[in-house]
N, CA, C and O atoms as a GROMACS GRO file, in nm:
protein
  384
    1UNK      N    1   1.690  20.715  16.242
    1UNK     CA    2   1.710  20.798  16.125
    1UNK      C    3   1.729  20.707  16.003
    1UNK      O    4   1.812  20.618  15.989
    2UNK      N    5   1.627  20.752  15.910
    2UNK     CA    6   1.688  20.640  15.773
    2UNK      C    7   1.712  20.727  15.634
    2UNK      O    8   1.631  20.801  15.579
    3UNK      N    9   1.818  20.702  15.603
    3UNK     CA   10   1.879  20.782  15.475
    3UNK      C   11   1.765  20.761  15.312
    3UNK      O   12   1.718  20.661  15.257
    4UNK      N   13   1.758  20.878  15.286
    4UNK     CA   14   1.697  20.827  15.140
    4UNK      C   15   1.764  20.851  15.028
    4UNK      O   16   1.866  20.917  15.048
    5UNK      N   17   1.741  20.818  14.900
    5UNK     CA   18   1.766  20.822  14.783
    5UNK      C   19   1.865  20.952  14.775
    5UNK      O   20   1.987  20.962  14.758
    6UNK      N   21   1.775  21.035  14.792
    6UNK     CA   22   1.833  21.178  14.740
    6UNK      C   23   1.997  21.220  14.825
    6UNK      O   24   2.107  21.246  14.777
    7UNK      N   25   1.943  21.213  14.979
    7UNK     CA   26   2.041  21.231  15.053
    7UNK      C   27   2.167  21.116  15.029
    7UNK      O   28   2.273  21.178  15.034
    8UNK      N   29   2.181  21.034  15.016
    8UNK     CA   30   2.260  20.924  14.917
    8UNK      C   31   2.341  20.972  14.806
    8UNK      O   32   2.452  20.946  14.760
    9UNK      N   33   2.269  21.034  14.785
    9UNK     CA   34   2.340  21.105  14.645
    9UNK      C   35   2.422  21.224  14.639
    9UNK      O   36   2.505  21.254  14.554
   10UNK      N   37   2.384  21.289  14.747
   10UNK     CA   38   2.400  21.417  14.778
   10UNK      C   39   2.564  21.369  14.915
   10UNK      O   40   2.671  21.428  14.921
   11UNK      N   41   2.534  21.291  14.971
   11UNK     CA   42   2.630  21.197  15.050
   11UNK      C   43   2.803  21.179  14.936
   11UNK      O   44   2.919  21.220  14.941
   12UNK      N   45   2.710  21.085  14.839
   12UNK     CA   46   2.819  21.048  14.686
   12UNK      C   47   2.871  21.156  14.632
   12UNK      O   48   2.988  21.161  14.595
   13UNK      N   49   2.810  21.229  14.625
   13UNK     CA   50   2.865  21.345  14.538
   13UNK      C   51   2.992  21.438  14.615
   13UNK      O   52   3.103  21.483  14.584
   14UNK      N   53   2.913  21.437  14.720
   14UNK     CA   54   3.018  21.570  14.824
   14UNK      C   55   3.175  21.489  14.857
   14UNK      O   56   3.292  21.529  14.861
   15UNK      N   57   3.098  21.335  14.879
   15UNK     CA   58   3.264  21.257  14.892
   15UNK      C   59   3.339  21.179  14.755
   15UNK      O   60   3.410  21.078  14.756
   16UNK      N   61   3.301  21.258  14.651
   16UNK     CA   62   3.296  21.263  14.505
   16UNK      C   63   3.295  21.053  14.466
   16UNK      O   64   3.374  21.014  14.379
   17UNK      N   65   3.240  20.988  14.510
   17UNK     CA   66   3.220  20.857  14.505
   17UNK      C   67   3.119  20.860  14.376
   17UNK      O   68   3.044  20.956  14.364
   18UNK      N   69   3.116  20.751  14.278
   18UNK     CA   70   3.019  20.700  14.244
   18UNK      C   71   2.977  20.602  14.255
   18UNK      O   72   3.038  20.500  14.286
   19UNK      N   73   2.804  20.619  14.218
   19UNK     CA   74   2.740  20.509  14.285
   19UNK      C   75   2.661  20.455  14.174
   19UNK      O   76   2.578  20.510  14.102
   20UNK      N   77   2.710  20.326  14.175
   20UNK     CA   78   2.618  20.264  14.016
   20UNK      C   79   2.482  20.252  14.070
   20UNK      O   80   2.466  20.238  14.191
   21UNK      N   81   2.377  20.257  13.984
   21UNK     CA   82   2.242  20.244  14.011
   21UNK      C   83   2.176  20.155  14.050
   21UNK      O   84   2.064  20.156  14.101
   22UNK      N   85   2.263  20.048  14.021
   22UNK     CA   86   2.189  19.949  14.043
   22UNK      C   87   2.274  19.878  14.181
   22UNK      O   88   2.273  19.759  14.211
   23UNK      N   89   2.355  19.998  14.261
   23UNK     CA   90   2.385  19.946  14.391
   23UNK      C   91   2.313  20.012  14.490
   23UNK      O   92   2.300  19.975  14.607
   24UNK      N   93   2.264  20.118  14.432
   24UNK     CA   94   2.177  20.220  14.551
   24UNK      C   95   2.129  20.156  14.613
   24UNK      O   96   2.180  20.184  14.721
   25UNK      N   97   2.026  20.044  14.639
   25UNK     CA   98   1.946  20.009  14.751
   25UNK      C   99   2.035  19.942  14.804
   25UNK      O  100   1.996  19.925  14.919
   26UNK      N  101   2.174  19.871  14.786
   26UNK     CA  102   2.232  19.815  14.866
   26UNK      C  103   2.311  19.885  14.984
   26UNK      O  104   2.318  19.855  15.103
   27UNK      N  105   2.386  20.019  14.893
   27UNK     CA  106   2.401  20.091  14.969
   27UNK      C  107   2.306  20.170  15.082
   27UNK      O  108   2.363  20.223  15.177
   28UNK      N  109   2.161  20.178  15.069
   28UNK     CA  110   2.073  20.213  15.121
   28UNK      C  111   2.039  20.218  15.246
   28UNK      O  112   2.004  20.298  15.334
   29UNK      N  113   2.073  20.031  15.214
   29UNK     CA  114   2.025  19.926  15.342
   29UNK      C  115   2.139  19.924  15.431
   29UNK      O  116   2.118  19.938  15.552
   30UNK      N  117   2.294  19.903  15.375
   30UNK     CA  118   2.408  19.921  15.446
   30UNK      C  119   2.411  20.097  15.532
   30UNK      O  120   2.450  20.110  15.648
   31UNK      N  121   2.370  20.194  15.462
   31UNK     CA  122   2.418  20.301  15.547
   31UNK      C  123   2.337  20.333  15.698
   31UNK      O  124   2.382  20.394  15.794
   32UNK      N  125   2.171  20.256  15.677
   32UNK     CA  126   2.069  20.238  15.708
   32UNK      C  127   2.098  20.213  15.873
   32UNK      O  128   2.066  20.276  15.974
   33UNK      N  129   2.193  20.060  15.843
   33UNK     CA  130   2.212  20.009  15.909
   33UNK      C  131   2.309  20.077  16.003
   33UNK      O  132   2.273  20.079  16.121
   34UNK      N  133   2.414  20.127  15.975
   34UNK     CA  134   2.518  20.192  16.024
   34UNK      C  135   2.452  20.348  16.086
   34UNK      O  136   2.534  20.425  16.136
   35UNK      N  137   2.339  20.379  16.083
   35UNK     CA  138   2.291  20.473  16.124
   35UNK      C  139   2.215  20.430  16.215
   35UNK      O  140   2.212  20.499  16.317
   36UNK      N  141   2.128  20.302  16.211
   36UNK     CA  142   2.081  20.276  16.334
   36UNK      C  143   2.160  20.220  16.438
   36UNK      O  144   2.093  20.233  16.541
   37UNK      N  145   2.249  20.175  16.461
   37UNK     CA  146   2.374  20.133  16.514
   37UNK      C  147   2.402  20.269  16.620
   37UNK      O  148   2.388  20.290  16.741
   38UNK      N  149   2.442  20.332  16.524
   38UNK     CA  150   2.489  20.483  16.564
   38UNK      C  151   2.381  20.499  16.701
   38UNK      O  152   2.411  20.483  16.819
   39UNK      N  153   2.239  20.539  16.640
   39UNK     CA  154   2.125  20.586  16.664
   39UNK      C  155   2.135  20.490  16.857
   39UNK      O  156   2.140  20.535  16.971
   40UNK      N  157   2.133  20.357  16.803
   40UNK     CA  158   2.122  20.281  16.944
   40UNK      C  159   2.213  20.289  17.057
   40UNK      O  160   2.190  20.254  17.173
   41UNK      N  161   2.363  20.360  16.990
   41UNK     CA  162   2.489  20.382  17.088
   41UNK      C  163   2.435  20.495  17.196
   41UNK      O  164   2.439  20.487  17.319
   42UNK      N  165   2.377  20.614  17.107
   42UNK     CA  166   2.306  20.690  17.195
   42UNK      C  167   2.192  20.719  17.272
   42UNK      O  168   2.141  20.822  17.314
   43UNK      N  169   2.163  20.577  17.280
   43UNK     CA  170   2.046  20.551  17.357
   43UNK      C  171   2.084  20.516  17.522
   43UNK      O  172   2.024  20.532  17.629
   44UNK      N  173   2.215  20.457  17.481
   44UNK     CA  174   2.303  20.360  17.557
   44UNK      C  175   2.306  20.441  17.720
   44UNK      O  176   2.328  20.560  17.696
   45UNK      N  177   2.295  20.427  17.838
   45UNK     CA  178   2.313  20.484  18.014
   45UNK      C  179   2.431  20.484  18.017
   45UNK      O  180   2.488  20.375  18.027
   46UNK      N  181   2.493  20.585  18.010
   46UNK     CA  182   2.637  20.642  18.028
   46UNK      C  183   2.637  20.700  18.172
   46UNK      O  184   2.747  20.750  18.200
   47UNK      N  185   2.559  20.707  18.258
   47UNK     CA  186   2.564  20.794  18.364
   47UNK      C  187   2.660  20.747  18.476
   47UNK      O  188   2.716  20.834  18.543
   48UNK      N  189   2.674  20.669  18.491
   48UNK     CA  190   2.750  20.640  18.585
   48UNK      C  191   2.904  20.570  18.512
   48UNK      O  192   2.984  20.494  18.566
   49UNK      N  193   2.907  20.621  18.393
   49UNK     CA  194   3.067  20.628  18.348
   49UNK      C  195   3.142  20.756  18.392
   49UNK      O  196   3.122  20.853  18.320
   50UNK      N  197   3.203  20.768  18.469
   50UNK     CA  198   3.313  20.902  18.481
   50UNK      C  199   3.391  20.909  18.366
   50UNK      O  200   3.419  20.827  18.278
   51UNK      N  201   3.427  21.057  18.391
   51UNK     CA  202   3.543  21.117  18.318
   51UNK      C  203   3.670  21.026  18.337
   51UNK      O  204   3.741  20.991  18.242
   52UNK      N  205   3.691  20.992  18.459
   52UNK     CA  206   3.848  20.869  18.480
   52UNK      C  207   3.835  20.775  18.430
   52UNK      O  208   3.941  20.732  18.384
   53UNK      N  209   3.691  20.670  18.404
   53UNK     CA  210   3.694  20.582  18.357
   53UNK      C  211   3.748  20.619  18.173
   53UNK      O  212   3.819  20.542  18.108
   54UNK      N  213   3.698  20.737  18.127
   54UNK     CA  214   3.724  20.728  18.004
   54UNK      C  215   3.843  20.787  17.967
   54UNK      O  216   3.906  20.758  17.865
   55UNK      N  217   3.883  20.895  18.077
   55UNK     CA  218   4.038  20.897  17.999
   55UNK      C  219   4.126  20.899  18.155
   55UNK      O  220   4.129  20.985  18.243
   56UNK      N  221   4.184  20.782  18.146
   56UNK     CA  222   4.242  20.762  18.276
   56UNK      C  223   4.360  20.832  18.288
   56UNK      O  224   4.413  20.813  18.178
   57UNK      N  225   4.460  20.926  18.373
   57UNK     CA  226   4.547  20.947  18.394
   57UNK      C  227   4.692  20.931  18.442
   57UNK      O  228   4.757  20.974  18.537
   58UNK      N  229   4.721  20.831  18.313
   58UNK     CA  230   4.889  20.738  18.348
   58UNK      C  231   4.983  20.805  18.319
   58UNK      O  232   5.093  20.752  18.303
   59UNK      N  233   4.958  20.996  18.298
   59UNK     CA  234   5.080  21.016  18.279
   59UNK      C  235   5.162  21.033  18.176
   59UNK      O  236   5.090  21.069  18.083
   60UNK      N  237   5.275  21.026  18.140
   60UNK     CA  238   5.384  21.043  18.037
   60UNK      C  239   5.390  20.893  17.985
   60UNK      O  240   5.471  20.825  18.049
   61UNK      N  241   5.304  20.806  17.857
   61UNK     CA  242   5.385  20.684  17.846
   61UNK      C  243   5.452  20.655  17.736
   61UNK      O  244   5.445  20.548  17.676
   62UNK      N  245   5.523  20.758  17.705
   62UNK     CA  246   5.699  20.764  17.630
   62UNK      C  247   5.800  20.732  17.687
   62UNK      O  248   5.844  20.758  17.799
   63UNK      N  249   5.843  20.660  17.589
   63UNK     CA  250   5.990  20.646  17.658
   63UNK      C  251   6.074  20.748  17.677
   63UNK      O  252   6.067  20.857  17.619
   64UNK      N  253   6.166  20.710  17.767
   64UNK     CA  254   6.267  20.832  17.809
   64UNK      C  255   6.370  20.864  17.658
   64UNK      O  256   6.382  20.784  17.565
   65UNK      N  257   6.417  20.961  17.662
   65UNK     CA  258   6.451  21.034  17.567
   65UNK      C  259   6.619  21.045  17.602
   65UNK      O  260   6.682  21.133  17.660
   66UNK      N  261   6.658  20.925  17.547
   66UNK     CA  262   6.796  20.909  17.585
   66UNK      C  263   6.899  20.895  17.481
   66UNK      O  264   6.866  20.801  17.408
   67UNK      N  265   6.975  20.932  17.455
   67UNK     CA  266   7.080  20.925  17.327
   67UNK      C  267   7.099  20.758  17.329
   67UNK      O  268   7.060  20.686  17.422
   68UNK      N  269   7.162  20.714  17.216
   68UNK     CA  270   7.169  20.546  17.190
   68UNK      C  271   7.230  20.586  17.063
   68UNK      O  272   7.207  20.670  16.977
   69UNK      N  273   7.355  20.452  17.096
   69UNK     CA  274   7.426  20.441  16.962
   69UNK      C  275   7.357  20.415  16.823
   69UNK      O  276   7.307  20.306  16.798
   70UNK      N  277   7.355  20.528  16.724
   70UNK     CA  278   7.320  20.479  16.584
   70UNK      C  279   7.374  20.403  16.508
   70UNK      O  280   7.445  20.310  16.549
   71UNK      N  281   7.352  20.426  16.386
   71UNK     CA  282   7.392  20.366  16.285
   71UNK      C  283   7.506  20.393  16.222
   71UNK      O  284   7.500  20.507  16.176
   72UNK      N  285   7.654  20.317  16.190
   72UNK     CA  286   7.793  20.375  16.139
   72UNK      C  287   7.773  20.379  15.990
   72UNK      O  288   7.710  20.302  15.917
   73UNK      N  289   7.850  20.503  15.960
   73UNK     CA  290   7.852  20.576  15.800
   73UNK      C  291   7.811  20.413  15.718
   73UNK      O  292   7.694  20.395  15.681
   74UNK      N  293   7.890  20.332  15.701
   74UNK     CA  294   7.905  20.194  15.633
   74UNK      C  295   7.784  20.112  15.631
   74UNK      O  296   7.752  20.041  15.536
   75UNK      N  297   7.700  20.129  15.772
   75UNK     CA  298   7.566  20.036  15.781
   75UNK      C  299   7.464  20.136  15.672
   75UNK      O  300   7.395  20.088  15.582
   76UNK      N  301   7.473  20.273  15.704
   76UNK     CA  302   7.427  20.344  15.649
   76UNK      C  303   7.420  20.359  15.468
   76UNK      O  304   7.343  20.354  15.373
   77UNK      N  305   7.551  20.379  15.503
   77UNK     CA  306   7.571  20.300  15.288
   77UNK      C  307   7.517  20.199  15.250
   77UNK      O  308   7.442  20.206  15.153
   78UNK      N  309   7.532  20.104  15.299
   78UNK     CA  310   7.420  19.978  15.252
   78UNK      C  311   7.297  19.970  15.239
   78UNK      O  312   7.230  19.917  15.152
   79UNK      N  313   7.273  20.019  15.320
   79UNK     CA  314   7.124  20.064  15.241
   79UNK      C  315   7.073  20.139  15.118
   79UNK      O  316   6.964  20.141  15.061
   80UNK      N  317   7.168  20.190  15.100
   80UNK     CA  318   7.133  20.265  15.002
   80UNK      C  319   7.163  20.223  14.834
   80UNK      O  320   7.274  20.176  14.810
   81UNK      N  321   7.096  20.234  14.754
   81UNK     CA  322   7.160  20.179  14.619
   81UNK      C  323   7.283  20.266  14.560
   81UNK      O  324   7.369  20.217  14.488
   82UNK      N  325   7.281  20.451  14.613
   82UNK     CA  326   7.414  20.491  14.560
   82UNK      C  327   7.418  20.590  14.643
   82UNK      O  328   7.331  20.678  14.645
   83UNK      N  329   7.555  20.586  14.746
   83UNK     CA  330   7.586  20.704  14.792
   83UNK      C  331   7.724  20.776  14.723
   83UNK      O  332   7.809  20.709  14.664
   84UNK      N  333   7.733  20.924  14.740
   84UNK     CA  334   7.852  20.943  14.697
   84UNK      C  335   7.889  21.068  14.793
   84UNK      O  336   7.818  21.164  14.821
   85UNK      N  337   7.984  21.048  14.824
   85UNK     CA  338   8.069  21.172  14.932
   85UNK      C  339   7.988  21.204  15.057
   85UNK      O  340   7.962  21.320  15.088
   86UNK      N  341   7.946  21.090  15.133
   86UNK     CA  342   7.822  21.078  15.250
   86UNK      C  343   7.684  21.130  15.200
   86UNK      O  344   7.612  21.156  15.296
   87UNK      N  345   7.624  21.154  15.078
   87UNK     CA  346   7.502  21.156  15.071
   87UNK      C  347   7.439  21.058  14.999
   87UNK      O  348   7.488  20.978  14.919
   88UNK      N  349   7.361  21.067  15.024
   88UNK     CA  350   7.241  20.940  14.939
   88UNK      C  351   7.206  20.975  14.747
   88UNK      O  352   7.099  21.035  14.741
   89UNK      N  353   7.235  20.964  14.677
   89UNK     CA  354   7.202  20.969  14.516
   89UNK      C  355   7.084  20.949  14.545
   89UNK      O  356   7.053  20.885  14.646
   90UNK      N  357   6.988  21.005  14.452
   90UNK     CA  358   6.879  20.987  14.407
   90UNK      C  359   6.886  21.040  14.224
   90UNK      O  360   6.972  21.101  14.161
   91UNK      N  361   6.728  20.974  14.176
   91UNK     CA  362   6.684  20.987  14.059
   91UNK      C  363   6.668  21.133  14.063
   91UNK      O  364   6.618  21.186  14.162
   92UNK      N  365   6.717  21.225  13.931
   92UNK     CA  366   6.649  21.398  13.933
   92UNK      C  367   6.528  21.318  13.901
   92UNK      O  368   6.506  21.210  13.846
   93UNK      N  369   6.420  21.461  13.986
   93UNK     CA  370   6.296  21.410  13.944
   93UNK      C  371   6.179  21.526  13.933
   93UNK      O  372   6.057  21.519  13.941
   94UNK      N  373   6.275  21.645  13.908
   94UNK     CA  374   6.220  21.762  13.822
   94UNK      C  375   6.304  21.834  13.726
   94UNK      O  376   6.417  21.879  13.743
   95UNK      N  377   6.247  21.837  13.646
   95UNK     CA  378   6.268  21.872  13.509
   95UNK      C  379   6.334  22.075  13.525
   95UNK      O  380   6.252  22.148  13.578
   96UNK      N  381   6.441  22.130  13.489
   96UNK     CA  382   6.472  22.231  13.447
   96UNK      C  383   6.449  22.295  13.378
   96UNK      O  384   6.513  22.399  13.367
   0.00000   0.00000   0.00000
């Protein structure tokens, strides 16, 4: 499959990009490329890949979900540039 001019544009536009003119053929040749790429993956003998090979089944691999000591009020204040009466200050940052 090879992209042309128009479809290029029509590509730029929808993913609201612009495209200087005098990069079009570069871009041309780059998308060109990335389409034949594509094009050759699906050429590729998949037949004797299984379903297990591609998504193997290990299960749960999260960690266990166990309570653990946090962080004390004081570690917690330090981080912060201003707390007052256990909450965090911030900048207002909408207007009334």
């Amino acid at each position: 499959m090879n992209l042309n001019e128009e479809s290029l544009q029509k590509i730029a536009e929808l993913s609201r990009l612009k495209i200087d003119p005098k990069d079009i053929q570069n871009f041309l040749t780059d998308f060109n490329k990335v389409l034949n790429y594509v094009d050759t993956i699906t050429e590729l003998n998949v037949s004797s890949v299984s379903d297990e090979d591609l998504y193997p089944n290990e299960g749960n691999s999260l960690r266990a979900d166990e309570a653990k000591d946090g962080l004390s009020r004081s570690q917690i204040e330090s981080f912060a540039p201003s707390f007052q009466n256990g909450y965090f200050v911030v900048p207002k940052v909408i207007e009334t």
